[in-house]
C-alpha positions as CSV (number, residue, x, y, z in Angstrom):
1,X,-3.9,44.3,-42.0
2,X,-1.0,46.1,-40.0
3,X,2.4,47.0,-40.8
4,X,5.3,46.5,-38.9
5,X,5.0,49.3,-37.0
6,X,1.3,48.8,-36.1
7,X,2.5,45.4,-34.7
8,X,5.2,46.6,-32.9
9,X,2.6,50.0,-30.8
10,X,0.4,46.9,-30.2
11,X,2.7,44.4,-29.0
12,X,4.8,47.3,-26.7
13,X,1.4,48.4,-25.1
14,X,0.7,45.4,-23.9
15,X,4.1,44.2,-22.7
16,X,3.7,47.1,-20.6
17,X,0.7,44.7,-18.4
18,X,3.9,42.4,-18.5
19,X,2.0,39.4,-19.5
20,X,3.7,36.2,-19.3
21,X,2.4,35.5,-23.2
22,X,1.5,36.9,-25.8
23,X,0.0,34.8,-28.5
24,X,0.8,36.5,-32.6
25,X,-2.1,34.8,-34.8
26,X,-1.0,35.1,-37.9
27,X,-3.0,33.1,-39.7
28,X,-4.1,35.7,-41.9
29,X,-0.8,36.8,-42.9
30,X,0.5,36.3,-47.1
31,X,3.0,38.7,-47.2
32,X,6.2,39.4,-44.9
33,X,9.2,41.5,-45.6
34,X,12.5,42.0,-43.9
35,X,10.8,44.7,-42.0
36,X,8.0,42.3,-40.7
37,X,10.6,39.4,-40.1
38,X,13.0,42.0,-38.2
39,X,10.0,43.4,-36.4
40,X,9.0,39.6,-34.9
41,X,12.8,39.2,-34.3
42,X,12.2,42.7,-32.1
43,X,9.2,41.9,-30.0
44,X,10.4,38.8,-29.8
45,X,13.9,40.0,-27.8
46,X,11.8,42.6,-26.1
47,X,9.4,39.8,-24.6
48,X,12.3,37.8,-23.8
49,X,13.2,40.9,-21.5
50,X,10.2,41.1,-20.0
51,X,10.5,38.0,-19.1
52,X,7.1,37.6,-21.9
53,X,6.8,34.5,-24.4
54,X,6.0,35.8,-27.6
55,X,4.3,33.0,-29.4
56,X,3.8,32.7,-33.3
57,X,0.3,30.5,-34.2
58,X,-1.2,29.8,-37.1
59,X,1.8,30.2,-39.1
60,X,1.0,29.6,-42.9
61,X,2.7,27.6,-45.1
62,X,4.6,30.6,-46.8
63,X,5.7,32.2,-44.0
64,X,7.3,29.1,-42.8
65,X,9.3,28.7,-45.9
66,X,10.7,32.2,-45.5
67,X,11.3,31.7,-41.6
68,X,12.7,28.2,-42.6
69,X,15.2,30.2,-45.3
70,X,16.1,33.0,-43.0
71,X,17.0,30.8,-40.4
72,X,14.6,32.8,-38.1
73,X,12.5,29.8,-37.9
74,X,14.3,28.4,-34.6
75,X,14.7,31.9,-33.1
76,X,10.9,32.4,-32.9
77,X,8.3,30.3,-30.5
78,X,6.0,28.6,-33.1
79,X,3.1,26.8,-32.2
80,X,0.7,25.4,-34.8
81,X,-2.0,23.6,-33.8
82,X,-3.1,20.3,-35.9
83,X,-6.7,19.3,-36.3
84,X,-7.2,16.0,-34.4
């Protein structure tokens, strides 16, 4: 599990090898607060800079709903991939 912060080390540390993705599985995650929502919102803008997509997968079900209620849903790059 991370926190926001944890995310955030990671995601800076590699932006810094200014990749031109980086891919968040979050496939595991049940629980976001306004913390983990500003903290995508964040890396996000940062990747943006570095010319970097940040890409959500595996979004669940429940985060969606809060993303979708937010608003932040169209702000972030989601990609959920369907079983065939």
């Amino acid at each position: 599990m991370l926190t926001a912060a944890q995310l955030s080390t990671v995601v800076n540390e590699v932006l810094a090898d200014a990749p031109p993705r980086i891919v968040l599985d979050l496939g595991g995650v049940t629980f976001c607060d306004s913390q983990g929502l500003g903290t995508l919102v964040v890396l996000s803008r940062k990747a943006s800079h570095a010319q970097c997509l940040l890409v959500l997968s595996n979004v669940g079900d429940f985060l969606l709903r809060v993303l979708d209620i937010t608003g932040l849903r169209s702000a972030l790059m989601i990609r959920n991939e369907t079983a065939p």
